[in-house]
N, CA, C and O of each residue as an XYZ file, in Angstrom:
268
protein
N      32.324     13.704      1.765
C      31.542     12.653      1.151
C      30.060     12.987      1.326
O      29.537     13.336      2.385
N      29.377     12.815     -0.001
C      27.867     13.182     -0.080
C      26.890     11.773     -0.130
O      26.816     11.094     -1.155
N      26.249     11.480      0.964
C      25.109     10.348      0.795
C      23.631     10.649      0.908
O      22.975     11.250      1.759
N      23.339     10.083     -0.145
C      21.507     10.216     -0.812
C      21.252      9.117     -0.292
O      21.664      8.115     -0.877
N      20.389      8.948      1.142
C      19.374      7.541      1.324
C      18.353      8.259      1.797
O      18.310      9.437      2.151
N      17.183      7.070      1.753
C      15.986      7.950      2.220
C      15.374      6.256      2.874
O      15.988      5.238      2.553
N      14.188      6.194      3.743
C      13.461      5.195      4.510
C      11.820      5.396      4.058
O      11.219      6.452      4.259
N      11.425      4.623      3.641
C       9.570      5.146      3.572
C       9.062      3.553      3.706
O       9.612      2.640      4.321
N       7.500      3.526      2.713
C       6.695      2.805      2.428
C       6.488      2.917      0.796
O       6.315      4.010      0.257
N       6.511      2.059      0.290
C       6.250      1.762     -1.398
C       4.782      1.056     -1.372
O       4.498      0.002     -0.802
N       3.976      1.845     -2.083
C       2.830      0.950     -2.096
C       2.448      0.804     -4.109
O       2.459      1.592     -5.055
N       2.151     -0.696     -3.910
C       1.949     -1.119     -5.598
C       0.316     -1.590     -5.751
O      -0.180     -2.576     -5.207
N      -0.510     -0.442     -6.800
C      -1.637     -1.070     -7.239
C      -1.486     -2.151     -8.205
O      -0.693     -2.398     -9.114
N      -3.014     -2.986     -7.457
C      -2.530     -4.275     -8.211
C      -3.775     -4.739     -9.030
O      -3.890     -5.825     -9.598
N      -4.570     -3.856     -8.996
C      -5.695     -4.138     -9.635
C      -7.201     -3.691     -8.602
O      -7.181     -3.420     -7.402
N      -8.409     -3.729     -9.507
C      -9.504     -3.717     -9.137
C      -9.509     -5.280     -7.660
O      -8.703     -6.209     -7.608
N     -10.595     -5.038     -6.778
C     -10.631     -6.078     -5.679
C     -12.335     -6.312     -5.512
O     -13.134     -5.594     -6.113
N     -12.709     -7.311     -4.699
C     -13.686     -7.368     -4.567
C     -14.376     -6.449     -3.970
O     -13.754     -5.501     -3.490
N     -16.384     -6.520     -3.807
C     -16.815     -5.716     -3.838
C     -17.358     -6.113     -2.424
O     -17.694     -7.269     -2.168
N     -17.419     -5.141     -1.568
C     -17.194     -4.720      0.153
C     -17.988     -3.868      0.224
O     -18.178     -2.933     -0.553
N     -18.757     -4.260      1.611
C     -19.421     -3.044      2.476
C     -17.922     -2.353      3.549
O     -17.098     -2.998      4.197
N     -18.012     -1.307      3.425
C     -16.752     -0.909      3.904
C     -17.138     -0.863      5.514
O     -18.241     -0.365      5.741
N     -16.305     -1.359      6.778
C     -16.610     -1.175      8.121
C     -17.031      0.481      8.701
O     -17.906      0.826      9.494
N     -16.031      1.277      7.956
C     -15.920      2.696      8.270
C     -17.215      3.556      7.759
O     -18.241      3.971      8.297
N     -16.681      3.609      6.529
C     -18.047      4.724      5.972
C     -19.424      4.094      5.377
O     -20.306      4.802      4.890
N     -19.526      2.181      5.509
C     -20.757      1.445      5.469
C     -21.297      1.777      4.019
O     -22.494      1.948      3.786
N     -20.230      1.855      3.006
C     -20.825      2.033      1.714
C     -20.513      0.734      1.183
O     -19.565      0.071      1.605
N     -21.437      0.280      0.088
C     -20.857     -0.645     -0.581
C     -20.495     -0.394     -1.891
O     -21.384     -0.107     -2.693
N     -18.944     -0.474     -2.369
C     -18.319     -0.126     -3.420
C     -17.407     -1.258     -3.914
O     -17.419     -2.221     -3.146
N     -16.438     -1.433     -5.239
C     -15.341     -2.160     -5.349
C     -14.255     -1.843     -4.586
O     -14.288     -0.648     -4.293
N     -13.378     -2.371     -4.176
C     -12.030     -1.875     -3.549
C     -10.679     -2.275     -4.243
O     -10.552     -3.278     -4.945
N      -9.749     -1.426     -3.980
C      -8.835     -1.721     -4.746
C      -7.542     -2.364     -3.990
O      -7.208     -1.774     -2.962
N      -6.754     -3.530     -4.382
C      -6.114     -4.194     -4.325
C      -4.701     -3.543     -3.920
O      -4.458     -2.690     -4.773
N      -3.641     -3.598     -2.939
C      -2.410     -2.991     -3.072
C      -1.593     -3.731     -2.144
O      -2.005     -4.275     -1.120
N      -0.112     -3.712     -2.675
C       0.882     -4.465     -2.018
C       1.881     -3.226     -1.600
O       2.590     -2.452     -2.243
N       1.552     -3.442     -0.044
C       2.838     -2.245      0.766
C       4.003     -2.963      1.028
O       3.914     -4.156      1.318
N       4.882     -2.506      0.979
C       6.065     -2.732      2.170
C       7.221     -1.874      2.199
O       7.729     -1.620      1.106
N       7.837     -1.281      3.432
C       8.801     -0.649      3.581
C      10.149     -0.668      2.849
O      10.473     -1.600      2.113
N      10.851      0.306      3.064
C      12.086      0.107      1.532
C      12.625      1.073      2.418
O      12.164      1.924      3.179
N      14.425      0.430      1.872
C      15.217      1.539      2.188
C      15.948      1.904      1.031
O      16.086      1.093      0.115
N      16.497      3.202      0.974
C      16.842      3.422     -0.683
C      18.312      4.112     -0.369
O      18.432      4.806      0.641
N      19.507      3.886     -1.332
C      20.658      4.859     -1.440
C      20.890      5.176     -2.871
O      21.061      4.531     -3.905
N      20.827      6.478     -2.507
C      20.610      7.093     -4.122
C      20.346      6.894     -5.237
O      20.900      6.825     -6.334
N      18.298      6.707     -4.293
C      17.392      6.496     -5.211
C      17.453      5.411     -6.288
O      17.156      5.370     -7.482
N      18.166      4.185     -5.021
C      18.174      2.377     -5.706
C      17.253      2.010     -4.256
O      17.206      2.511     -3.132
N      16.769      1.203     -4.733
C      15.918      0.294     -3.394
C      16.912     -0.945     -2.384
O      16.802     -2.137     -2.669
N      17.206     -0.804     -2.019
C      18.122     -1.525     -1.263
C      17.416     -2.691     -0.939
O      17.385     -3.666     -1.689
N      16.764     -2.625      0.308
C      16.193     -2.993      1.145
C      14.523     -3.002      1.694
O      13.923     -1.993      2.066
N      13.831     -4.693      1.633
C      12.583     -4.498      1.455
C      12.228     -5.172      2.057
O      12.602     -6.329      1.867
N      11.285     -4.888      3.162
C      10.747     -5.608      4.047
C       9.037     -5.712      4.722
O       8.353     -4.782      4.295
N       8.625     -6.226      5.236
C       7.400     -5.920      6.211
C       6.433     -5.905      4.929
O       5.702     -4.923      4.801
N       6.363     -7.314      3.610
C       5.116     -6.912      2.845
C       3.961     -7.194      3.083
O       3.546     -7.951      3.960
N       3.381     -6.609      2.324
C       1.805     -7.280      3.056
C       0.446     -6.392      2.075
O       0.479     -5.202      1.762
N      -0.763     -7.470      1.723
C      -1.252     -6.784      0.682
C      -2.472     -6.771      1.501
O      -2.774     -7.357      2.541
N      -3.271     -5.692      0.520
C      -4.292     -4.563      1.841
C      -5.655     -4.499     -0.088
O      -5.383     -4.468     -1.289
N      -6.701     -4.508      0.537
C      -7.600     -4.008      0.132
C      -8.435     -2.430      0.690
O      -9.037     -1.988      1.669
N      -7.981     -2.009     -0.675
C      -8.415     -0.665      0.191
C     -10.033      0.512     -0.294
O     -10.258      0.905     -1.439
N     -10.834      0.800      0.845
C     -11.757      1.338      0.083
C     -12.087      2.103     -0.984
O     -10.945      2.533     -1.146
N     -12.857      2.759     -2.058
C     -12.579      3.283     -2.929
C     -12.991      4.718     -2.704
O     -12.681      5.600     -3.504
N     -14.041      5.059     -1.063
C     -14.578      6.117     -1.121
C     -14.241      6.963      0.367
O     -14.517      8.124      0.665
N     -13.652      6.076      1.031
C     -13.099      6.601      2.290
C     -11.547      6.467      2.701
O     -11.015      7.282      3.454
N     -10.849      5.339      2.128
C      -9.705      4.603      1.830
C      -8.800      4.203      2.737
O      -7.575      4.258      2.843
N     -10.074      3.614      3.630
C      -9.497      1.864      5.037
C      -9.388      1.258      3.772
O      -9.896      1.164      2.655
N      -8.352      0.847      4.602
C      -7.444     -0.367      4.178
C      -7.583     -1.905      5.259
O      -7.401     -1.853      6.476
N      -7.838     -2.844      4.712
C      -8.289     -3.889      5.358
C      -6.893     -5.003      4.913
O      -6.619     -5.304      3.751
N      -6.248     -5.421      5.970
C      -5.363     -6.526      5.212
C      -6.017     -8.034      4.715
O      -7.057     -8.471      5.209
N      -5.379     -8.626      3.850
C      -5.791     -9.967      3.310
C      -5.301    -11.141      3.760
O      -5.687    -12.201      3.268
């Protein structure tokens, strides 16, 4: 018997975000919007989805700040 699963992180852009002095590299740019969360997959179906959570992320160094 042959089984295809795999474990990661799925991350979904969700659009342009507001505009931030970034903590890290102290630029001020737009940032972009994204929804993570972990997934478990069996042959390459998503099973299982957990731990979401949406993050603004810089556009020129790319910290990620949660919301």
């Amino acid at each position: 018997m042959f089984l295809l699963f795999g474990f990661g992180t799925k991350r979904q852009n969700l659009g342009p975000g507001q505009n931030r002095t970034c903590p890290r590299c102290h630029n001020t740019t737009q940032w972009l919007r994204i929804r993570e969360s972990k997934q478990f997959t069996l042959f390459f179906v998503p099973v299982a989805r957990w731990g979401r959570r949406q993050l603004e992320q810089c556009g020129i160094c790319g910290t990620a700040v949660e919301m």
